[in-house]
C-alpha positions in Angstrom: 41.3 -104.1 15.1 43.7 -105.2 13.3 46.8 -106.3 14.8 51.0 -105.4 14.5 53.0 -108.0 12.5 55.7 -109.5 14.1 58.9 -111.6 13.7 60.3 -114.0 15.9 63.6 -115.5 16.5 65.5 -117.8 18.9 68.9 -117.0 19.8 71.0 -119.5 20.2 72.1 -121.7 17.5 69.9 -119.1 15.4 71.5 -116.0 15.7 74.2 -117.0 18.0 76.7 -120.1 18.1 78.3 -121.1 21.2 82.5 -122.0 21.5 82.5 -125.4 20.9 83.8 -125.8 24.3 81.5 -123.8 25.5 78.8 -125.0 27.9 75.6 -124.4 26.3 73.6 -123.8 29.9 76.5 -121.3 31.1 76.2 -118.0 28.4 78.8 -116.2 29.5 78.4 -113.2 26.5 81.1 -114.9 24.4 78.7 -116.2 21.7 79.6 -115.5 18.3 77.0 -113.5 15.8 75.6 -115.9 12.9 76.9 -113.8 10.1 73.9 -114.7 7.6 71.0 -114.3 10.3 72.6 -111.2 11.7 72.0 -110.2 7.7 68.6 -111.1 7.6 67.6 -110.0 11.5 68.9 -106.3 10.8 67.6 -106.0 6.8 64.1 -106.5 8.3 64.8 -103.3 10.7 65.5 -101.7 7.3 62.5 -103.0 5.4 60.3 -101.6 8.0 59.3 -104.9 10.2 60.0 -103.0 13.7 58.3 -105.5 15.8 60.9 -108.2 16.4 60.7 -110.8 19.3 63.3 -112.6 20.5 62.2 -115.9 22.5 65.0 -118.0 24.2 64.9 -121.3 26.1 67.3 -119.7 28.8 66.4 -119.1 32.2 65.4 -115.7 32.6 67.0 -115.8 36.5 70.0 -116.8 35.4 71.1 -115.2 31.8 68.8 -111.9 32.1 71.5 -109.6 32.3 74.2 -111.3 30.0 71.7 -111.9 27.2 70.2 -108.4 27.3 74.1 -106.9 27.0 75.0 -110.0 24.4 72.1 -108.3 22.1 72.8 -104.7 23.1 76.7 -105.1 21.8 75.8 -107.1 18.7 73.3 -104.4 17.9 70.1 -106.5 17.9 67.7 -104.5 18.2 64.2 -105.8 19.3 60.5 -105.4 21.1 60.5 -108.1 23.2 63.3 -110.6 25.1 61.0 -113.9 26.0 62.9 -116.1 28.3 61.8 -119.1 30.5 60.6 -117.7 34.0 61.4 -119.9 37.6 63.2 -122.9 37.8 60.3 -125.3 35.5 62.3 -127.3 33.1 60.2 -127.5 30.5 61.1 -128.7 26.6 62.0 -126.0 24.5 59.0 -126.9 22.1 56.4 -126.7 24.9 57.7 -123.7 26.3 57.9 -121.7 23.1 54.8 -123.1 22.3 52.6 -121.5 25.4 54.7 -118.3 24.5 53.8 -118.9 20.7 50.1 -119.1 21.8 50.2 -115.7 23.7 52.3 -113.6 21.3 48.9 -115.1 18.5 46.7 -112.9 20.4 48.7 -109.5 20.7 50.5 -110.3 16.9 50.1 -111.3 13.5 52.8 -113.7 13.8 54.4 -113.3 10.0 57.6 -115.5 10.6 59.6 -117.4 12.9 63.4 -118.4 12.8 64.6 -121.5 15.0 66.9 -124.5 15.0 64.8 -127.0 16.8 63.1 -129.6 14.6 60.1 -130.2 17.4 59.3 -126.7 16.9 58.0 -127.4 12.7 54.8 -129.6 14.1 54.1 -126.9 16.8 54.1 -123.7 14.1 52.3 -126.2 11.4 49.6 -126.4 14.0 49.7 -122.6 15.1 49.8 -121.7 11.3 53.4 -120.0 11.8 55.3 -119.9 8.9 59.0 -121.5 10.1 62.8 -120.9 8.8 64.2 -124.3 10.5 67.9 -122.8 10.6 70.2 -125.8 10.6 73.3 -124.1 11.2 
């Protein structure tokens, strides 16, 4: 059985920047959209790529609610919201890396847009093609 394609993207520093005052473990909704990704994220709704994953470092607990309504006004439209669960504090490169490992099974994993540099070893092993944004 063959399975869907998918895209995934981090959020912030991806297709979000934070105030620079702002602190980056307090999301308080104020983000501001990455003009260029926001281009890219939504031309992919138009060219037909309808399973889009969002996978974020933040703590599920904590940011559920703001992040959800942060992508709901911004008009990000996606399949899946992947956040880190409990209180663990795990790397962002490990976490996304068990969640990378998971999505392989359900999804032909066609792309993946993030700003952190650990993350290129991690998709080289996994075979993931990788958009390093360096905003």
């Amino acid at each position: 059985m063959k399975k869907p394609k998918a895209i995934i993207f981090d959020l912030d520093w991806t297709l979000c920047e934070l105030w620079d005052s702002a602190n980056p473990y307090n999301h308080d909704g104020e983000e501001l959209e990455i003009e260029s990704m926001t281009h890219i994220y939504k031309h992919l709704h138009y060219l037909g790529w309808d399973i889009r994953v969002i996978m974020t470092w933040r703590k599920k607990k904590d940011f559920w609610e703001v992040t959800r309504e942060w992508l709901m006004n911004n008009n990000f439209l996606y399949d899946r919201l992947i956040m880190q669960e409990g209180s663990t504090a795990e790397k962002n490169h490990i976490f996304k890396s068990k969640e990378l490992r998971k999505l392989q099974k359900q999804y032909e994993i066609i792309a993946m847009f993030d700003d952190n540099p650990d993350l290129i070893p991690v998709c080289k092993e996994l075979w993931i093609p990788l958009l390093h944004v360096n905003i």
